[in-house]
Each structure stands twice: as structure tokens, then as C-alpha cells.
C-alpha positions as CSV (number, residue, x, y, z in Angstrom):
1,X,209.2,-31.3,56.3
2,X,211.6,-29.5,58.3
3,X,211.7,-26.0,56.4
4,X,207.8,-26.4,56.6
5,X,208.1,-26.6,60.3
6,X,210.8,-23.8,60.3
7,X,208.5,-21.3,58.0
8,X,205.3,-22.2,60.6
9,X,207.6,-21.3,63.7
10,X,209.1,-18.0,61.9
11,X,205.2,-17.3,60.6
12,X,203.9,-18.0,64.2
13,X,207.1,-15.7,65.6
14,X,206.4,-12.8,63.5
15,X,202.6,-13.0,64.3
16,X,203.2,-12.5,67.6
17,X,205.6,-9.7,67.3
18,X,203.1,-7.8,65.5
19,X,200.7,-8.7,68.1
20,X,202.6,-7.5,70.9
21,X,203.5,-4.0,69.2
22,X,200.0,-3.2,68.6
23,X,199.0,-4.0,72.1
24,X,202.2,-2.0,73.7
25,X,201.4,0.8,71.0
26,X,198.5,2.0,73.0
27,X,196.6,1.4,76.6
28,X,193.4,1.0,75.2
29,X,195.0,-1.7,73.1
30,X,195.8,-3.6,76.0
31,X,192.8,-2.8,77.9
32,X,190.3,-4.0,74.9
33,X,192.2,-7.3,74.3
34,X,194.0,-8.3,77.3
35,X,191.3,-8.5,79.7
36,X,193.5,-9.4,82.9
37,X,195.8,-6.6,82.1
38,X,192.8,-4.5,82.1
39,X,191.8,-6.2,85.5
40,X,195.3,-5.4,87.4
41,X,195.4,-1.9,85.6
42,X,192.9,-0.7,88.0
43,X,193.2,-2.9,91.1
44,X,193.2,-1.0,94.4
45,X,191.6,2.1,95.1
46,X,189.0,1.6,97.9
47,X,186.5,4.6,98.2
48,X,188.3,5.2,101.6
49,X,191.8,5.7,100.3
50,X,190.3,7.9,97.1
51,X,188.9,10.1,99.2
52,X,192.0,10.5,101.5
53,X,193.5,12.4,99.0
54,X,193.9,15.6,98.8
55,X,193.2,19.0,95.9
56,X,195.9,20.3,93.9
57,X,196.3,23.8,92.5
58,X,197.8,24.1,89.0
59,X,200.1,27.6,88.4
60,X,199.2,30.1,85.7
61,X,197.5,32.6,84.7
62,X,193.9,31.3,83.2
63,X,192.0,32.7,80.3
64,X,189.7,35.1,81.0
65,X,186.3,34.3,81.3
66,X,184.0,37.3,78.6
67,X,180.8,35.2,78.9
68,X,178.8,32.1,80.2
69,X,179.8,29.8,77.6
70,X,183.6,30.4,78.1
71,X,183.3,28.2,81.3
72,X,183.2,24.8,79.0
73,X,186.1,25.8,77.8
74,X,187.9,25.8,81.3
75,X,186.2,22.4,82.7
76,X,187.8,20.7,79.5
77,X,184.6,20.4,78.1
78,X,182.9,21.3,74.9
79,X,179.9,22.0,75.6
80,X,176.8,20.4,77.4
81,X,174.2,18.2,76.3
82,X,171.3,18.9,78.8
83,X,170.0,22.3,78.6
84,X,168.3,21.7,82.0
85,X,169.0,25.0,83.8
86,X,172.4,25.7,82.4
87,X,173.0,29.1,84.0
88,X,172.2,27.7,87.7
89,X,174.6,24.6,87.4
90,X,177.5,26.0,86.1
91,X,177.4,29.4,88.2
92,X,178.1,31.5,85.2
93,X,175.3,34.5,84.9
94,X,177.0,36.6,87.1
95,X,179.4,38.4,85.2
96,X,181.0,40.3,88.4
97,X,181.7,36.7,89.3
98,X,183.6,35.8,86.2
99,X,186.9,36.0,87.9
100,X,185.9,33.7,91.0
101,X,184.4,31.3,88.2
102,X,187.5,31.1,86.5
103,X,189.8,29.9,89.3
104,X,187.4,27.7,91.0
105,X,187.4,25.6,87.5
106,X,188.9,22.1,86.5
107,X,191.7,24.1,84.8
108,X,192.8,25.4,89.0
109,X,191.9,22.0,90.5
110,X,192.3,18.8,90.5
111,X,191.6,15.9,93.1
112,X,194.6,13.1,93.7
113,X,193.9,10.2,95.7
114,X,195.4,9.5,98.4
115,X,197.9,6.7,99.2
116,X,196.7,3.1,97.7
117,X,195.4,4.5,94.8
118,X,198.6,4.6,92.3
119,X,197.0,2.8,89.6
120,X,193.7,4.8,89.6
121,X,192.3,5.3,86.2
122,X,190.6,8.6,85.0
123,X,188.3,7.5,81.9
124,X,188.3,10.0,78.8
125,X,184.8,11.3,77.6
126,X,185.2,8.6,74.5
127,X,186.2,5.9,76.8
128,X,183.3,6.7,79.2
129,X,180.9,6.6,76.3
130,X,182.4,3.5,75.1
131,X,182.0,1.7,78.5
132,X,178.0,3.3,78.9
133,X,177.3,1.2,75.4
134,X,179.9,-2.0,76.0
135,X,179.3,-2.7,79.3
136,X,175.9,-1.1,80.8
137,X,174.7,2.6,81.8
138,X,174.5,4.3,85.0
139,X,170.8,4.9,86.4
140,X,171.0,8.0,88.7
141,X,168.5,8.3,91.6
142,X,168.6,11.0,94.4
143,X,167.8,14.4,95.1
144,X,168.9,17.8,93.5
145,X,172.1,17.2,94.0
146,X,172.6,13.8,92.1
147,X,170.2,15.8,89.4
148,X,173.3,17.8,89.5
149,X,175.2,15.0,88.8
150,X,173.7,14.1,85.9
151,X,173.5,17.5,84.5
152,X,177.9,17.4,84.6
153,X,177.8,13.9,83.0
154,X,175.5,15.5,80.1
155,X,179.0,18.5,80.0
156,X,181.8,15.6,80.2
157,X,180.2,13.7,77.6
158,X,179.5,16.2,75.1
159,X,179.0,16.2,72.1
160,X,179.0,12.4,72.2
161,X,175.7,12.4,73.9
162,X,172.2,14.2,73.3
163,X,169.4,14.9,76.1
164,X,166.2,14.2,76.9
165,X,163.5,15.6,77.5
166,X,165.5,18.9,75.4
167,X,163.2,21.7,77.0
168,X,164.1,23.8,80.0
169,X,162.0,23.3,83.6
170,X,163.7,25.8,85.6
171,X,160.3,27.7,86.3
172,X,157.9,24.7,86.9
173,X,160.0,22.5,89.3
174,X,157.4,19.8,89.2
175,X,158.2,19.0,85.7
176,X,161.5,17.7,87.0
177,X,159.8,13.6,88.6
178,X,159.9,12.3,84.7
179,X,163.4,11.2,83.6
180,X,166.3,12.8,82.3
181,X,168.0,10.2,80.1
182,X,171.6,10.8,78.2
183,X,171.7,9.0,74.8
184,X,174.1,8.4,72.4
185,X,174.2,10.8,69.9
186,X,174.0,9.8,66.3
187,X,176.3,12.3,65.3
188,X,179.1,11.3,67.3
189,X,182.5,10.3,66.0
190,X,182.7,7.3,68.3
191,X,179.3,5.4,66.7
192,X,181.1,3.5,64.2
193,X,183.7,2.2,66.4
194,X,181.6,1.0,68.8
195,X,180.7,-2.5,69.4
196,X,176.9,-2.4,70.7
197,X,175.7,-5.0,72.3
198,X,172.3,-7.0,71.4
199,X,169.4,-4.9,71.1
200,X,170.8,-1.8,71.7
201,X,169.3,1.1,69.9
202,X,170.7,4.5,69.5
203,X,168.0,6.5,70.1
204,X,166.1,4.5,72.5
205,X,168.6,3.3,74.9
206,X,170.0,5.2,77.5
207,X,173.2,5.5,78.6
208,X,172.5,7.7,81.9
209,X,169.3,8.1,83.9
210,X,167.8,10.1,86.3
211,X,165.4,9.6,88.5
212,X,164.3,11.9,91.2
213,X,164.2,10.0,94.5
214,X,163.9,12.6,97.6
215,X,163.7,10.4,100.4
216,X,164.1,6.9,98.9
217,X,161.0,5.6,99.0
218,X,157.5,7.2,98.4
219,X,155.0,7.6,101.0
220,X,153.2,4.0,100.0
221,X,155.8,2.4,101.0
222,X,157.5,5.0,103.9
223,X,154.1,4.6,106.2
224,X,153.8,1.4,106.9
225,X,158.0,0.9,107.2
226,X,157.6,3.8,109.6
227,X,154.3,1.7,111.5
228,X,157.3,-1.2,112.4
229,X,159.6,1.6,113.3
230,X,157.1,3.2,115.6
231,X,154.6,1.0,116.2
232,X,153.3,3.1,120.0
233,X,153.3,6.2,117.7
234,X,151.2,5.5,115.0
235,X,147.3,4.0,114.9
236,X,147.8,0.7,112.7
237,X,150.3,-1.0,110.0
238,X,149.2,1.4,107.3
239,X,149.4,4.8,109.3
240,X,147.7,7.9,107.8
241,X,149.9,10.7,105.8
242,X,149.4,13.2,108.5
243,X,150.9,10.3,110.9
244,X,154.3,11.0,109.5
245,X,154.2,13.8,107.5
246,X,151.4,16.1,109.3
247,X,150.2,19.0,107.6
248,X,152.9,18.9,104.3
249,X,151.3,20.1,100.9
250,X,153.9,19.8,98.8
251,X,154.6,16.4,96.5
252,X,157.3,14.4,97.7
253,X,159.0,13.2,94.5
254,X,159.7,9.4,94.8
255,X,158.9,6.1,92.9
256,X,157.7,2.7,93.9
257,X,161.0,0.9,94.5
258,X,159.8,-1.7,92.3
259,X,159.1,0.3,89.2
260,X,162.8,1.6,90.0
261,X,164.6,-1.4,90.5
262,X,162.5,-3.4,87.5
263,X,164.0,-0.1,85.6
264,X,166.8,-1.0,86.7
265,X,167.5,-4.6,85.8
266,X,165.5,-4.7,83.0
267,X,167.3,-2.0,81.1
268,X,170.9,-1.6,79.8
269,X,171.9,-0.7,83.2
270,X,175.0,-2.2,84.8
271,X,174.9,0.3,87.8
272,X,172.3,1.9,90.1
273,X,173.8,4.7,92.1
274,X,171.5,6.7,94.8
275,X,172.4,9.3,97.2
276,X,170.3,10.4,100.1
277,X,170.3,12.9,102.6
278,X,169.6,16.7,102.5
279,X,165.4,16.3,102.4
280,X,165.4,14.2,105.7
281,X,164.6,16.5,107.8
282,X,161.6,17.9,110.0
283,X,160.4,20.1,107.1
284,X,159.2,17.1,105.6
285,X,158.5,14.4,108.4
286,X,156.7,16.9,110.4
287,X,155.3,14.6,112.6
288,X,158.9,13.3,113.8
289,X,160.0,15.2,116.6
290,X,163.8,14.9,116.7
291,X,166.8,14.2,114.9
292,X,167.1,10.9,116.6
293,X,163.3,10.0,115.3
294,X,164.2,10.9,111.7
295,X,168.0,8.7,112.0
296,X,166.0,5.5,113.4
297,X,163.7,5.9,110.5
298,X,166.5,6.5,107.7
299,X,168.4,3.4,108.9
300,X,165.0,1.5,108.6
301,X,164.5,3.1,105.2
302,X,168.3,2.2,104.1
303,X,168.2,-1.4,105.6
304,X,164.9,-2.0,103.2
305,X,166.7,-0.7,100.1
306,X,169.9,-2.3,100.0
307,X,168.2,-5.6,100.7
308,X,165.7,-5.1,98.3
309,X,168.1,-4.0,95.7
310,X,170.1,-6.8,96.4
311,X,167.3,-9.3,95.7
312,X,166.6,-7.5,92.5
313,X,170.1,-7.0,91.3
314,X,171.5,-11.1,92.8
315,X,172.7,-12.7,90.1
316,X,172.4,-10.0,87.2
317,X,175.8,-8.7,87.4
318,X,174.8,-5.3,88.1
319,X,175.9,-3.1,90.6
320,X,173.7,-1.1,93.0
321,X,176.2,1.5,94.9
322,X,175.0,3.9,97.4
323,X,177.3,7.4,97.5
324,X,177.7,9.2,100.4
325,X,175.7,12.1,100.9
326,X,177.1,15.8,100.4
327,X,176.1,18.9,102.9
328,X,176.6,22.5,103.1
329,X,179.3,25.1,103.6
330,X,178.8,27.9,105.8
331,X,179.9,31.6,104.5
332,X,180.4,30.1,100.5
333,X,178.9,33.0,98.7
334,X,181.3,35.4,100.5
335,X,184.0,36.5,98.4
336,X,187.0,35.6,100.5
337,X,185.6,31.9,100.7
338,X,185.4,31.6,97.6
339,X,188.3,33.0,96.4
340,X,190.6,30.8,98.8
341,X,190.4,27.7,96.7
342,X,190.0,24.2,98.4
343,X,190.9,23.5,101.9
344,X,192.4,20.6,103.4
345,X,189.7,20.0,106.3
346,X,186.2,19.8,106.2
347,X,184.8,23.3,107.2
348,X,183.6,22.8,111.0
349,X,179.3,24.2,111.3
350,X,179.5,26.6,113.7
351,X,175.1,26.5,113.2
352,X,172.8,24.0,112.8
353,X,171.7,25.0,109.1
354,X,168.7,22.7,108.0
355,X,170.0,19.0,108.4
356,X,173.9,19.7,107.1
357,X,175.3,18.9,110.7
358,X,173.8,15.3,111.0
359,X,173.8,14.1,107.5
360,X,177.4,12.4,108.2
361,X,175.4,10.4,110.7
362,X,173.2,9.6,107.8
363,X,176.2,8.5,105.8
364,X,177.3,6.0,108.5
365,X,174.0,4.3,108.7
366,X,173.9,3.7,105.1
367,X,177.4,2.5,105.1
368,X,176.5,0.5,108.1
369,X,173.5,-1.4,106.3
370,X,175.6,-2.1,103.4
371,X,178.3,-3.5,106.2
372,X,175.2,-5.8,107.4
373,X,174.0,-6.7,104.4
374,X,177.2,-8.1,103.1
375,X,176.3,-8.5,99.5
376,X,178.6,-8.7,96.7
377,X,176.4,-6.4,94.3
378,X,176.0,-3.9,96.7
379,X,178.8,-1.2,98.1
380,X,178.7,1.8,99.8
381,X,181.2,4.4,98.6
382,X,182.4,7.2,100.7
383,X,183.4,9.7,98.8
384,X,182.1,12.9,100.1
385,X,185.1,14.2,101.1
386,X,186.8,15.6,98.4
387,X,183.7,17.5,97.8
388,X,183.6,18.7,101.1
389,X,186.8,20.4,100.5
390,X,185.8,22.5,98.3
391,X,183.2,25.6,100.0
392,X,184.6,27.5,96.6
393,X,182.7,25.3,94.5
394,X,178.9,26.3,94.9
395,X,176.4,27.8,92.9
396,X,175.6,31.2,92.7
397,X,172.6,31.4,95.0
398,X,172.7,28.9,98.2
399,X,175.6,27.2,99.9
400,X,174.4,23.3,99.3
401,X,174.5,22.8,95.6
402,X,178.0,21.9,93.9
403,X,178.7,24.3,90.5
404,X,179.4,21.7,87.2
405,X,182.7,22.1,86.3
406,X,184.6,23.2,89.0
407,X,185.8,18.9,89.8
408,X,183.7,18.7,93.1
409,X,181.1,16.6,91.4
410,X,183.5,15.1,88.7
411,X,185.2,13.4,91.3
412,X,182.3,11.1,91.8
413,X,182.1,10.4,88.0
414,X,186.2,9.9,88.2
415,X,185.7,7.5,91.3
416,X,182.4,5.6,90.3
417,X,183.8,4.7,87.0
418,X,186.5,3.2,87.9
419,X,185.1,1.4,90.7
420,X,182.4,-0.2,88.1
421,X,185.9,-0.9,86.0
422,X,187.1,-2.8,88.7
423,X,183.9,-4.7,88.4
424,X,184.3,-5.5,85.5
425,X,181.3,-4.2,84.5
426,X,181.2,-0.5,83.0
């Protein structure tokens, strides 16, 4: 009886050893099976403290960039999966530029957090594809710039991802309101290790979307918000277009926030993220005769969201996060700005270019609904900064739009993913 017992205790003894190795072998052991490790791996980290970090330059020489597709090569990246424009978001047509391109890349530049932030975790391509299937997708919904955003996630995760639609709209920008959608690729490495979770389909499920959203909600819904926002200004509940936006032709590119957030919590979504800001301006509410007019209106418009969201979202587990909005840089196509690299202040506006000097304000009223709202699904996140810090980092042609590849954007992937680890939920 005894030796039995002794054998079970030496059998349960070894067990564990072996246990213990494998999970000490690797992080990702530890991560996948030891859930509260994985918890306190990540803790800390707030959006504030991320962003108070600062850019670093890596020494060297750099390889020399010969032609466009050279840049993947120095973003870490192997390619891209969305062929939406290609040229324009990664700033590499211009060969008399090649040199610029070259330093202003991932391989130069890299963002560390500031203080609080020591056990901040940076998600491989594998891992972040792992984490889209295991644990819910990312649905994307803002302007350009988040389109942007979605275009680098298509470059980080490549080739473990395929795009859709797979044709090119740079010359018929209407073609851009339908979704752009990231799948899982069937050809990727990572499909048979991946544990996918019920009803999941490879090629029907999407891992990232976007949505164009210009100005958060679409003019259905933005007329009669703006009739309780300025009731002595408009004629009834359900004001006429030309109340609000007077004589503008153009489409404005939004969706019913219900077909959104159905979209939303429907589908294998664990996180909606939307950013706002560089379309609200007098350009488009041309009846709105001050800055002041179109703020009062965009805290109206934010208040709505977030507490519609929140009644969409309470109780599902997913995450709705609002990131703060990016503006321009003054002087960024000049050859001196860009080849100084990051700095470590914002760039003062010495001009009132479009809306760039008041979007901060625009930032602090969404942060301040959130504040109101006080839901535990939905979180403002700050992080503009480190993108502000980089006027090197823009596109070819205008001094708003971020270049893929060059870590301004990639610092929101870096941040929002492990945020949504945090959660619990990615």
C-alpha cells in the first residue's frame, strides 16, 4: 500500500515538473495556460502613461531603399494584404524621397511608453492573428485616417490575412462606404494551430473591419440631435438638410448607428474602435456659424454614441473604445521637417489650417462623455500623442494623413491591443 502511495506521489511529482518546464520554456506557454499570469503580465499601462512616452532613434546605417516594395522590408513587414491604394499609404512612389522614407521607418523609430508602463506587451503578427480568431475582431469605424489604420493592420498581419473587396478605389472615392474586411487567410501557417471558436468560418468571418463613419452619425439621425441642440435655430424636431448642412452636394459617408452597432454585436467582434474629428468643420455643417456651434454639437453627437453603444454592447463582453483624434503638422512635406525625425513636443499651429487647432477640444469632449458615462464597456483612450510627435511621418501629398510603416499609426495597434488584453478579451 505504501510503495503504491510512494509511486502516485513520485508520478504526481514528476508530472508537475514537466508541467512547469514547458510553461517556463516559453511566454506564450504561460500566457495560453496560466490565465492569471497572463492577467498580471499586462497590468498597468493606462492610455495616459503610454502616451507619455517618448520616440527612440536606433543607430546604423539602413538599407537602401531601390523601389516601392523595399519599404515592407524596413516596417518589419512582409508585405501587405489590402491593395487599397498602396502607393499613397506607404509614401513610397517618389523615388527622390527614398532616402527620407528610409529613416522615417519602423527600422529608425520606435515609441516607449512612458513611466507605468514596464510590463507593456507588444503582440507579434501571429499572436495578433491568434487573438482576432480566439478572442474577437476589431471593427474599425472613422474617417480616412482610421481607413489608414486598417490599411497598416492589412501590412502587420501579412501574409496571415487576405483582403476584401481585392480591387483598387483610388480613382472613384465613393467606392470607399462598403467595407473593407481582413480575413484569415487559408494559406497561413497559423490555421492549423489555431483554436476557432464556434461557428467561425475562414472565409466568411472577419477579423478586422472598416467602416467609413465621417462624422459619426448620418444625417437621419444628426438633424433632429441637432433640433435638441438648437432648438431657436432650426424650424421643427426633424429640421431640413439645408438647416444644418446648407447648400453641401457631396455624400456624407455614415451609417445608421443601429446597423453599426447590430454589426457590431452580432459579429465576431470583441472591440469597436471609432475616431472622429478632422470632417467637423464648417465645410460640411455649413449652416453652423462658429467653432463653438460645431463643439456643442460634437459633444451632443459623442454623448448619443457612447450611451447608445453602451446599451448595445452591456452585457456582451465587448468593448467599444473611442481613440483620440489625430491633426495636422504644419511645414511636413519640407525636407528639413522631414528629415529631423520625431520631436519631443507637439508642433505649436502658428495658422488655423481647416479644424487641426481645435480638434484637441474635440478630444476632451469625447473623453469627457466617456467620463460621464461611466460604463465599464466603454473607454476613451488618448493616445494621439505619440503620433503627434512625428510631423516626419506623413504621406507624400498633404500634411494630415500618417504614412504605414513609419510606427505613428502602429502605436495605436501596439496600444489597443494590449488594452483589449488587459480585458481579457482580444
Amino acid at each position: 500500500m505504501k510503495a503504491r502511495v510512494r509511486r502516485a506521489v513520485n508520478a504526481g511529482l514528476a508530472l508537475a515538473i514537466v508541467v512547469v518546464l514547458y510553461l517556463a520554456a516559453s511566454p506564450t506557454n504561460l500566457r495560453t495556460y496560466w490565465p492569471r499570469f497572463a492577467q498580471r503580465e499586462g497590468i498597468g499601462c493606462s492610455p495616459e502613461a503610454y502616451a507619455s512616452g517618448h520616440w527612440e532613434r536606433s543607430p546604423g546605417g539602413l538599407p537602401n531603399i531601390t523601389k516601392p516594395e523595399d519599404v515592407f522590408a524596413l516596417s518589419g513587414w512582409t508585405g501587405c494584404a489590402s491593395v487599397q491604394d498602396p502607393g499613397w499609404h506607404l509614401a513610397s512612389t517618389d523615388a527622390a524621397l527614398y532616402r527620407w522614407r528610409a529613416e522615417a521607418s519602423m527600422a529608425r523609430w520606435r515609441w516607449l511608453p512612458g513611466s507605468g508602463c514596464a510590463r507593456f506587451r507588444r503582440f507579434s503578427s501571429a499572436e495578433m492573428v491568434r487573438n482576432l480568431v480566439e478572442r474577437g475582431g476589431w471593427l474599425l469605424t472613422g474617417d480616412s485616417i482610421t481607413e489608414a489604420h486598417f490599411f497598416t493592420l492589412s501590412c502587420f498581419m501579412h501574409p496571415h490575412v487576405r483582403a476584401e473587396p481585392d480591387k483598387n478605389t483610388e480613382h472613384d472615392y465613393y467606392l470607399r462606404a462598403p467595407a473593407q474586411s481582413l480575413y484569415l487567410a487559408p494559406t497561413s501557417p497559423l490555421v492549423h494551430t489555431l483554436r476557432f471558436p464556434p461557428g467561425f468560418d475562414i472565409m466568411r468571418t472577419p477579423l478586422v473591419t472598416y467602416r467609413r463613419g465621417d462624422v459619426i452619425f448620418p444625417p437621419e439621425e444628426m438633424l433632429p440631435l441637432y433640433a435638441r441642440v438648437a432648438p431657436n435655430k432650426t424650424s421643427s424636431a426633424n429640421p431640413a438638410f439645408h438647416e444644418l448642412y446648407g447648400d453641401l452636394s457631396t455624400p456624407i459617408i455614415n451609417f445608421p448607428s443601429a446597423e453599426l452597432l447590430s454589426l457590431f454585436t452580432t459579429g465576431h467582434y470583441g472591440a469597436l474602435v471609432l475616431s472622429t474629428g478632422a470632417h467637423w468643420t464648417s465645410n460640411l455643417f455649413r449652416a453652423l456659424n462658429t467653432n463653438d456651434e460645431i463643439l456643442e454639437l460634437f459633444s451632443a453627437a459623442a454623448r448619443l454614441f457612447v450611451r447608445r453603444a453602451a446599451e448595445w454592447s452591456s452585457g456582451t463582453g465587448r468593448q467599444v473604445l473611442v481613440r483620440g483624434a489625430t491633426w495636422g503638422h504644419e511645414d511636413c512635406l519640407y525636407q528639413h521637417v522631414r528629415m529631423a525625425g520625431a520631436v519631443g513636443d507637439i508642433p505649436t499651429l502658428k495658422q488655423e489650417w481647416f479644424n487641426w487647432v481645435w480638434i484637441p477640444k474635440l478630444n476632451a469632449a469625447f473623453a469627457q462623455a466617456v467620463a460621464e458615462l461611466g460604463h465599464a464597456q466603454v473607454h476613451y483612450l488618448g493616445i494621439e500623442r505619440p503620433s503627434m510627435l512625428r510631423p516626419d511621418a506623413h504621406v507624400l501629398t498633404d500634411c494630415l494623413h500618417l504614412a504605414a510603416g513609419t510606427g505613428a499609426m502602429e502605436t495605436w495597434t501596439d496600444y489597443i491591443a494590449h488594452f483589449l488584453w488587459n480585458k481579457r478579451l482580444l
